[in-house]
N, C-alpha and C positions, 0 to 999 in steps of 0.2 A: 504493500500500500504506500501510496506515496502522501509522503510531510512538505508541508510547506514552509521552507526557511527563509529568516527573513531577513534582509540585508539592509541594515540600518545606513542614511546618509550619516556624511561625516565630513557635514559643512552647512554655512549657516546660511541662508537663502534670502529672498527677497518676495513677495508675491502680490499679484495685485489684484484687489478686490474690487467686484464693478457689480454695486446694483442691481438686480433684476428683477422683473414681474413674470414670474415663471404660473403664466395661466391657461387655461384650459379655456376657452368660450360659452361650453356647455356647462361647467359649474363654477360658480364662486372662488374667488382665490384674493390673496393677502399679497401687502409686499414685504421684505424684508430691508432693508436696509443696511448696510455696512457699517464698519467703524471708523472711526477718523483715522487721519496718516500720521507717520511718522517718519525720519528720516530712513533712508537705506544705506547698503552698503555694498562695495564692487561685488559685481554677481557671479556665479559659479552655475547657479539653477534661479528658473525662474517660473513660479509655478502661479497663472491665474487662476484666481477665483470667482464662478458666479454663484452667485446665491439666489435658490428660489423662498417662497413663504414659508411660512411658520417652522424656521430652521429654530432649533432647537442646540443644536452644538457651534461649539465656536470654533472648528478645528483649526485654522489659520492666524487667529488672533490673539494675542499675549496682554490684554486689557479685559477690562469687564464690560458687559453687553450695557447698551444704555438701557436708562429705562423708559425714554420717551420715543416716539416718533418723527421724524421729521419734520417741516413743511416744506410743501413740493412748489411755492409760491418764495424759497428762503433765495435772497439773490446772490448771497456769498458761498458758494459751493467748498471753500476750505477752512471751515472755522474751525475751532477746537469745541463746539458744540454740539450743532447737531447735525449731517450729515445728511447730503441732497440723495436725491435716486440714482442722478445719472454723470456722480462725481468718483473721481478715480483715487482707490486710499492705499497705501503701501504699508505693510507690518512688517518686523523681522521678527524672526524666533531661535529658538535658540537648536543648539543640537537634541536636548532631551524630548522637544516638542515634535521636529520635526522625525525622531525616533518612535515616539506615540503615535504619531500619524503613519505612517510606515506601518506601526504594528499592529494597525487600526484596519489596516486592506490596501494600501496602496502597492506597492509593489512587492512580487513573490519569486521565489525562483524556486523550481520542486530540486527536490533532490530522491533517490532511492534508499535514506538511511535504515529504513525499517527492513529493507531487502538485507538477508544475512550473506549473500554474493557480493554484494553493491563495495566498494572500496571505502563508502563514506559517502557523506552528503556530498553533492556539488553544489556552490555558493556561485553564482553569478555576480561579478562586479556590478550590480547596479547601483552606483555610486554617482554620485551628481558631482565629483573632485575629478577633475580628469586629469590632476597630478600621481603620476606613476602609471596610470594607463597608456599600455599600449594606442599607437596612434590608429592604427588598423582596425581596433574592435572598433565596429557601428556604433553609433551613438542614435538614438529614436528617439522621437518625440509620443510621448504616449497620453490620454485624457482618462482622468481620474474621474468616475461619475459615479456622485453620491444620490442618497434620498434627495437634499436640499442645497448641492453643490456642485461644480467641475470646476477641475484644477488641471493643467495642461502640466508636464514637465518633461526631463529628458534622461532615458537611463542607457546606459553602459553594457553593450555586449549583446548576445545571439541567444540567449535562452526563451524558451517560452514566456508570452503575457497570458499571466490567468485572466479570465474574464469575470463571473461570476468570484467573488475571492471572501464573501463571509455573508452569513447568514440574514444581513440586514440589509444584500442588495448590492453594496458597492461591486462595480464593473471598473475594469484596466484596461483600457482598448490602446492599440496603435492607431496616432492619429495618421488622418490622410495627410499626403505630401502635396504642394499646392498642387504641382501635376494632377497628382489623383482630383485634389478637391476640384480644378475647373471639369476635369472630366465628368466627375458625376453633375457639375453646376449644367452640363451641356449636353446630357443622355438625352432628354427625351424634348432640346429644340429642334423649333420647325418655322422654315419660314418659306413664304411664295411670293413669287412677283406676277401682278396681276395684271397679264396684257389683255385687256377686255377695253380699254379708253370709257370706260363708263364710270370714273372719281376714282376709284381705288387701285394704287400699284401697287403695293405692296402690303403684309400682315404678317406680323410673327410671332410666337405661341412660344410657352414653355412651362412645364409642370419641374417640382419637387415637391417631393412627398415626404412628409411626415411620421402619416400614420402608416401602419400598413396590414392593408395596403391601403393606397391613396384613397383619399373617401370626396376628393375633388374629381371633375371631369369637364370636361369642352367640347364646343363642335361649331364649325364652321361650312358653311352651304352659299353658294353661289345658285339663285334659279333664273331661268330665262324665261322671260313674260312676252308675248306677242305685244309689238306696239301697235294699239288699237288707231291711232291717228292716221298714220301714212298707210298700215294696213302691210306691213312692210319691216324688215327688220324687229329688232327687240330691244329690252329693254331686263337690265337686271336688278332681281331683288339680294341682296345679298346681307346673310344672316352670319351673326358672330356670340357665342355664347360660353358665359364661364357659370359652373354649378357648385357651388360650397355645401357638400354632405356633411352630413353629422350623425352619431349614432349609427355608423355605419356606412358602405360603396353604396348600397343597391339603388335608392331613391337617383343619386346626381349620376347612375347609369343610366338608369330607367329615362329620365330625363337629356342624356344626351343620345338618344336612340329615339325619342319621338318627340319630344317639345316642338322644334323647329316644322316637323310633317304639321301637326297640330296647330297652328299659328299660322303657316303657310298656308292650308284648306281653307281657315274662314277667311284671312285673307281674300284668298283666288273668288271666293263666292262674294264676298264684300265689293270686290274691283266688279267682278263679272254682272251685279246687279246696278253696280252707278252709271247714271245716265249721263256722267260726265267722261272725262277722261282721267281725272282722279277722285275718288270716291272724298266727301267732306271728313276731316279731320279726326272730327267724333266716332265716326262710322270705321274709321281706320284704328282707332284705340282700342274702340268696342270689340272691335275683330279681334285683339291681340288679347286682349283681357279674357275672351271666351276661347281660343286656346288654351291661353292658361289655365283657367276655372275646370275646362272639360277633361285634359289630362288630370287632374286633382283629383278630379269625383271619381275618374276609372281608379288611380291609387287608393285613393281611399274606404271609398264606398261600394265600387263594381266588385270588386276584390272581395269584400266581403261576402256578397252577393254569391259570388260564385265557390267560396270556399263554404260556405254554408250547403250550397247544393252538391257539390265535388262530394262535403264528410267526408274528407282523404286529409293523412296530416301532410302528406308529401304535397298536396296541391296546396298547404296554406300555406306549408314552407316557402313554395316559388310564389305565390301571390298575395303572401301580408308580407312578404321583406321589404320590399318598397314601400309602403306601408307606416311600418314600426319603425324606421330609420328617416332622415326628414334632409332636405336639402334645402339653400337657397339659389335663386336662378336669376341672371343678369343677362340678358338679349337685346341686343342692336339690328338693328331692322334698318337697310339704307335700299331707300330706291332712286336710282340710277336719272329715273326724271325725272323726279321733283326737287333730288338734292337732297332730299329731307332724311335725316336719323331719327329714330325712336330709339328709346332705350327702355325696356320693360324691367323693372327692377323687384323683385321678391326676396326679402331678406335684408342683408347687408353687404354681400359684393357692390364695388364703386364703379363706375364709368366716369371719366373726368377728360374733357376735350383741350387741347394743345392747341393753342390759335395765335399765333406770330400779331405783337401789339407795334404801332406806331414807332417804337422807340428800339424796335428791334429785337426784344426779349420777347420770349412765351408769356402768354397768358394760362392761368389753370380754372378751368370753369367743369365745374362737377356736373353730371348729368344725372345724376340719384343721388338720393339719397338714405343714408342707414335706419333703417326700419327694425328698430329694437326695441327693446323694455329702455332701454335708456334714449331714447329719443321722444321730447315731451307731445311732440302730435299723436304718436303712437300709442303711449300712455294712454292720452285722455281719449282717442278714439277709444281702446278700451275699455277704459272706465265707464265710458257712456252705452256702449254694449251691453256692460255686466254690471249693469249698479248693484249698491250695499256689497260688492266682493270685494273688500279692503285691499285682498291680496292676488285681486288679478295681475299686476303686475308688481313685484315686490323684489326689493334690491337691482331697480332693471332688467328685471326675468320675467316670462311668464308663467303664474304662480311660484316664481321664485326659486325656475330653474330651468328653461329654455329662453333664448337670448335672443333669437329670431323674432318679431310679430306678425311676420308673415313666413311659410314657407308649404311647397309640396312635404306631402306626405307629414311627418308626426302626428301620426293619425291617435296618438292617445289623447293628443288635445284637441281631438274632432268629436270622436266618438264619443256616443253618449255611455255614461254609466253603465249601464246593462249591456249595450254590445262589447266594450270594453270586457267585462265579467266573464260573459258567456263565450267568446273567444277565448279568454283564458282557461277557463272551463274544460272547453272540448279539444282546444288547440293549443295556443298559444298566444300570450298579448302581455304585454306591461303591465306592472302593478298599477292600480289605478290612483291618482293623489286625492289624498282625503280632503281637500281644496276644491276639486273639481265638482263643480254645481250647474251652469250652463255651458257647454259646447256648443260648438264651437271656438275658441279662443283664438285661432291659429287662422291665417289665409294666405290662398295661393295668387288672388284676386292680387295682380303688380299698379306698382305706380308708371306713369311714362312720362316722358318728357321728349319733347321735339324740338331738334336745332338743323337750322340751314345751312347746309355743311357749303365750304370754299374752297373748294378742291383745289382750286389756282392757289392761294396763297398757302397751302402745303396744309392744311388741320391734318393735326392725328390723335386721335382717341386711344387713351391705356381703359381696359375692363382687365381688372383682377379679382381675386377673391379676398378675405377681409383681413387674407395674411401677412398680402404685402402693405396693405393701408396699415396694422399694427407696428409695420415698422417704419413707414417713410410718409410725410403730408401731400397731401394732393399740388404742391408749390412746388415740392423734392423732385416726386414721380415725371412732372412734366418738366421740369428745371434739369433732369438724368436724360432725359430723352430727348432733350434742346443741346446740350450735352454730347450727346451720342452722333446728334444729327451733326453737326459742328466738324466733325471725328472724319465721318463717314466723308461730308464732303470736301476738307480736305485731305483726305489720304484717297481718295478715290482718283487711280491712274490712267483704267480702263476707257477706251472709246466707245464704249458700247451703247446702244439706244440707251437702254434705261439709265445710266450713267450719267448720260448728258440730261435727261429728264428728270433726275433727283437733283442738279445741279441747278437747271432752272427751277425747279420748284422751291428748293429748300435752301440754295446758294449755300455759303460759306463762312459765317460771321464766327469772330471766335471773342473768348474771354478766360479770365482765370475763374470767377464763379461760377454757379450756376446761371446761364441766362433766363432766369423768369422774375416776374413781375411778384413780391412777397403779398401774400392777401394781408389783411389788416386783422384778421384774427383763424386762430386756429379752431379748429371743434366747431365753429358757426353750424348752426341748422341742422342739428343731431347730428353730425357726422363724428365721427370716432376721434379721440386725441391718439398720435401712434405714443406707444409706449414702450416698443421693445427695438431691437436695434440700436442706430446710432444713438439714442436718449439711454444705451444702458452703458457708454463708455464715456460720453458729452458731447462736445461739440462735434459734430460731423464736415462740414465744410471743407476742409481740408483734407478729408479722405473719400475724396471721390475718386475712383478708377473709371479710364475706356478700356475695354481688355476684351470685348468680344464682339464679335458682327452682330449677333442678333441683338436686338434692342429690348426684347424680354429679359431676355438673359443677363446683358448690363445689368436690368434693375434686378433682380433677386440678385447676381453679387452685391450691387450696391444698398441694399437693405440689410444683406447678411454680415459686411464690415467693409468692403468697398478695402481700400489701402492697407486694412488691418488683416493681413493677410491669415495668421495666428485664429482670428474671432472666424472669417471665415471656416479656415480648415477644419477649428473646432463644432460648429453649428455644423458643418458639412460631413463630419467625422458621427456624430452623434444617431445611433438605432436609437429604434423603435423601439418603447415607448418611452424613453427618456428624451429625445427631442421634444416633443409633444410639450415638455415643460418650456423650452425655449422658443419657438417656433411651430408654426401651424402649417398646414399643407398650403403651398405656392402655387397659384393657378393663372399665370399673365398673358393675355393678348394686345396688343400694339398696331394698330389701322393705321395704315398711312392713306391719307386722299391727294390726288393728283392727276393731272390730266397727263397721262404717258400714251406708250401706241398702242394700238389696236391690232392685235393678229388675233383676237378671241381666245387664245391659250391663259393656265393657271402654270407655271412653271416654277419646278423646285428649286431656292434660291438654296442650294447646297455647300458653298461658303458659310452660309447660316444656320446649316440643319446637319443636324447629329448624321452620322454617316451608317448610323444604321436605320435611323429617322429618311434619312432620302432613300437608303435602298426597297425598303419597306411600301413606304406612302406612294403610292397613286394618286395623281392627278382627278382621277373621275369619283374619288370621292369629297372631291370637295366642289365640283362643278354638275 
C-alpha cells in the first residue's frame, strides 16, 4: 500500500491574496474578503491566493481575521483597516506555516515504504529553494484547490501530482502552460465571413464551459425569404442565439434545436398574411413572442400531457428533462430589408450594440435587459401577479432561489401543486417549495427591443450569456472589441475582397485605451454590476491583451485576466466543479454588419476557427 510523504518547503514565501465572489447564480453566496498587506520579501515561490465565501480557515495569513466587513463604496483600497474586494494584499509566513500547509494537502510525493521489497520511501524534491537543485529536474507550476481557496505554486522534479490528496477535498493539479491555456481558450471557436451583401460579413462564436458538461448552447440560421416586391430575388432573415441552462444541458439543447424553426413559422405566417411588404411592428413582436410562448407550453405542459398517457418512466425521462432543468434565451432576429434587429431577450443573457460615435470611439448601447429577482421592474411585475406573497421574490430570487424571472422550462415554478406531487408520485419531479401558492411565477413570454442597424458605419453586436457580463461592463465588452477591430485593421496585409471591405468599413484608428465612450453609470436599468474578473485583482486597464483572430475569443481571454497571464492559466486550469466557484459557463457571439460582396456563400473564416471546428462544420448548416 502506498504512504504519502511529505516534503516540507524550506523557504519562506510570498503570496498574494485577491478577493473573490466565488458564486453560483442558482443559489445565494457571501463574499469573503482578505487581509491587509504587508511588506514582502525577495521571492523563491510565489503562491496566489483566491478566496471564495464563508472560508473558515486562514491558511495563508499570519494575523487575525477581522471582525468587520468591508465597504465596497471605501475609496482607499490600502488602509491598514478595512480591506476593499478587488485590492491586492501580500503576507509572508514563516517556515512552520508554510510546513502546516504542506501537511494540510498541498503537495505529496508517494513512496512504497510499506512494501517490504521497496529500498525505502522515495522523497521527491519538491522544494520551492532551487538552491542545490539540479538544473535539469523540471520545475511545474501546479494549483492548489481548496473548499474556499486556490493557490498557484511551483514544485521540483518528475514525481507524481496526487489529485484528490485528503478527505476534505483538496485537489493538486498541474497547471496549464499558457500554450495549453490558449489552446483550450480556442477549442470550440468558430467564425464565418458572410458573402450574402445583405449587412452582415462577418460572426464569431465561442463556448467555455464550466460545468460539465456545458449547460450553455447557441445557434445561428441564415433563411432566404422571396422578395415579394420585385417578385425576384431574396431577401434574408438571419437569426443568432445564445441559451444560458441551468439545472442542467437539456432545456438550452432543447432550445437550440427548435426555438429559431419556432419563431421562424409565425414569423413566415405573420409576413405571408401582411398586406404590406412589411408586416407592422407589433405584428412582428407578436410573432416572436408566440414562438416563444408555444415552444414553452410543449416543454412544459405537452410533456406532461404525454408522459401521463406514455405511464412509461423511460418516456418521462426523455420528456420532463427539458422540463425540470430551465434555460434563458437571447435571439437576434435581422432582416436584411428593413435593416431592422430585434432582440428577444428571456432571462438575463445581454445583447449590447457597438456603434462608432462622432469622436471616433465606440458607443455601448444595451439591447436587453436583465430580467431577474434583482431587477426592480421584475420585482414589482411580480408582486402584482402574486399579491400578499411576501416572498415571491426574496433576496433577488424567485421564492428565494431561482435568479431568472423569466425562462423556458423550470417547470417546478409553472406547475401547479398537485401536478408537481403527482409526477413525483409516479415518476419523477422536484420537491415542491413550501412557498409555492400561485403558479405560475416563471415566463418564457421575452422582452424585444428594435434598433436600425448601419451597416455602413460598421455596428456590431456582442450577445453573451450572463458569464461574460459577471466579468467585464457593457463599456469593456465593446471598448475589447473597438480594440480588437483596431488590431485587425492594422495588421491586416492581405488583398483580398473582404480585407479591403473591413478596411473601408471599420478603417484603422488606434489608441492606448480602450476606444469607447465610458457610460455615466454602471448597473443603470437592472443590469448586472460584473463582479468577478478584472474587479477581483483591481484595476484592469492596463491588462488588456490582442492575442487572437477571433473577437469572441479576445473577450473570454480578456475577462479571464487578459495580460495576467498566471489568473488566466489558472481559471483555465480549473475542473469541474471547482471552476463553477470562479466562473460560469462562457457563451459569446460577435455580428459584424457591413456592406461586403455578394457571391451568396457563408464561408469558414479558418484563421478564426479551431481547426477541428473548421474540419467538422458545414456550411449548410448555418445557411
Amino acid at each position: 500500500m502506498r504512504r504519502a510523504a511529505v516534503q516540507a518547503f524550506r523557504t519562506t514565501f510570498q503570496c498574494t491574496v485577491r478577493g473573490l465572489r466565488s458564486t453560483s447564480r442558482r443559489s445565494p453566496s457571501s463574499l469573503l474578503f482578505p487581509s491587509s498587506s504587508s511588506s514582502s520579501s525577495p521571492l523563491k515561490t510565489t503562491l496566489s491566493s483566491f478566496r471564495s465565501p464563508a472560508a473558515t480557515r486562514r491558511f495563508l495569513s499570519s494575523s487575525l481575521p477581522r471582525s468587520s466587513p468591508p465597504s465596497r463604496n471605501d475609496p482607499n483600497p490600502f488602509p491598514l483597516g478595512e480591506p476593499l474586494q478587488s485590492s491586492m494584499y501580500f503576507r509572508r509566513a514563516s517556515v512552520a506555516l508554510v510546513s502546516a500547509l504542506v501537511g494540510y494537502g498541498a503537495w505529496y510525493s508517494y513512496s512504497d515504504s510499506n512494501n517490504p521489497d521497496s529500498p525505502g520511501g522515495v522523497a521527491r524534491p519538491y522544494s520551492t529553494d532551487a538552491t542545490g537543485v539540479n538544473s535539469a529536474v523540471p520545475t511545474r507550476t501546479v494549483l492548489v484547490i481548496g473548499a474556499d481557496e486556490l493557490q498557484t505554486g511551483t514544485i521540483v522534479g518528475e514525481g507524481p501530482i496526487s489529485k484528490t490528496t485528503r478527505e476534505d477535498g483538496r485537489r493538486v493539479i498541474e497547471m496549464l502552460s499558457p500554450e495549453q491555456a490558449t489552446e483550450k481558450l480556442r477549442k470550440s471557436e468558430e467564425s464565418y465571413f458572410v458573402n450574402r451583401g445583405q449587412g452582415v460579413v462577418r460572426y464569431d462564436l465561442v463556448q467555455l464551459p464550466s460545468n460539465d458538461p456545458i449547460e450553455d448552447d447557441h445557434a445561428e440560421k441564415i433563411v432566404e425569404v422571396p422578395n415579394r416586391a420585385e417578385g425576384k430575388g431574396s431577401n434574408d432573415w438571419m437569426f443568432w442565439g445564445v441559451f444560458d441552462g441551468h439545472s442542467g444541458w437539456t432545456t438550452s439543447a432543447k432550445l437550440r434545436q427548435t426555438l429559431v424553426s419556432y419563431v421562424a413559422r409565425e414569423l413566415n405566417e405573420t409576413y405571408k398574411a401582411s398586406s404590406g411588404l412589411i408586416p407592422a411592428a407589433d405584428a412582428i413582436e407578436t410573432a416572436i413572442k408566440t414562438g416563444f410562448l408555444k415552444l414553452d407550453d410543449e416543454i412544459v405542459n405537452q410533456s406532461v400531457a404525454k408522459v401521463l398517457q406514455a405511464n412509461n418512466k423511460i418516456a418521462a425521462a426523455e420528456l420532463l428533462a427539458p422540463a425540470l432543468s430551465g434555460s434563458c434565451a437571447l435571439l437576434s432576429f435581422y432582416d436584411s430589408r428593413s435593416k431592422l434587429l430585434r432582440v428577444a431577450c428571456t432571462g438575463d443573457s445581454r445583447a449590447v450594440l457597438g456603434r462608432r460615435s462622432p469622436s471616433g470611439k465606440w458607443t455601448a448601447t444595451p439591447l436587453s435587459v436583465d430580467q431577474t429577482g434583482s431587477n426592480p421592474d421584475e420585482a414589482e411585475r411580480l408582486r402584482r401577479l402574486h399579491p400578499n406573497e411576501p416572498y415571491v421574490v426574496k433576496n433577488g430570487r424567485i421564492l428565494g432561489s431561482l435568479e431568472p424571472a423569466r425562462a423556458f422550462g423550470d417547470a417546478s415554478y409553472k406547475w401547479s401543486r398537485e401536478i408537481s406531487e403527482k409526477l413525483k408520485r409516479q415518476f419523477f419531479a422536484r420537491t415542491v417549495s413550501p412557498i409555492l401558492k400561485t403558479p405560475p411565477y416563471v415566463t418564457a413570454e421575452p422582452v424585444i427591443t428594435t434598433t436600425k442597424i448601419e451597416p455602413e458605419k460598421g455596428d456590431f453586436v456582442v450577445m453573451a450569456t450572463d458569464g461574460l457580463w459577471e466579468m467585464l461592463t457593457n463599456e469593456e465588452v465593446i471598448g475589447l472589441v473597438g480594440k480588437w477591430i483596431e488590431s485587425q485593421s492594422s495588421s491586416t496585409g492581405s488583398a483580398s475582397q473582404f480585407d479591403k471591405a473591413w478596411q473601408r468599413i471599420f478603417g484603422s484608428k488606434h489608441g492606448g485605451d480602450l476606444p469607447v465612450e465610458v457610460a455615466a453609470e454602471e448597473g443603470k436599468g437592472g443590469q448586472k454590476t460584473p463582479f468577478r474578473g478584472a474587479r477581483q485583482w483591481g484595476d484592469g486597464k492596463d491588462g488588456y491583451v490582442v492575442e487572437d483572430q477571433n473577437a469572441a475569443t479576445h473577450l473570454v481571454r480578456n475577462a479571464l485576466g487578459g495580460k495576467n497571464q498566471e489568473q488566466v492559466s489558472a481559471l483555465l486550469t480549473l475542473p469541474a466543479p471547482f471552476s463553477r466557484r470562479y466562473r460560469d459557463d462562457l457563451t459569446v457571439q460577435v455580428i459584424f454588419f457591413g456592406n461586403g460582396e455578394r457571391t451568396g456563400e457563408v464561408v469558414v473564416n479558418k484563421e478564426a476557427t479551431a481547426s477541428e471546428q473548421g474540419d467538422d462544420k458545414t456550411v449548410k448548416a448555418k445557411l
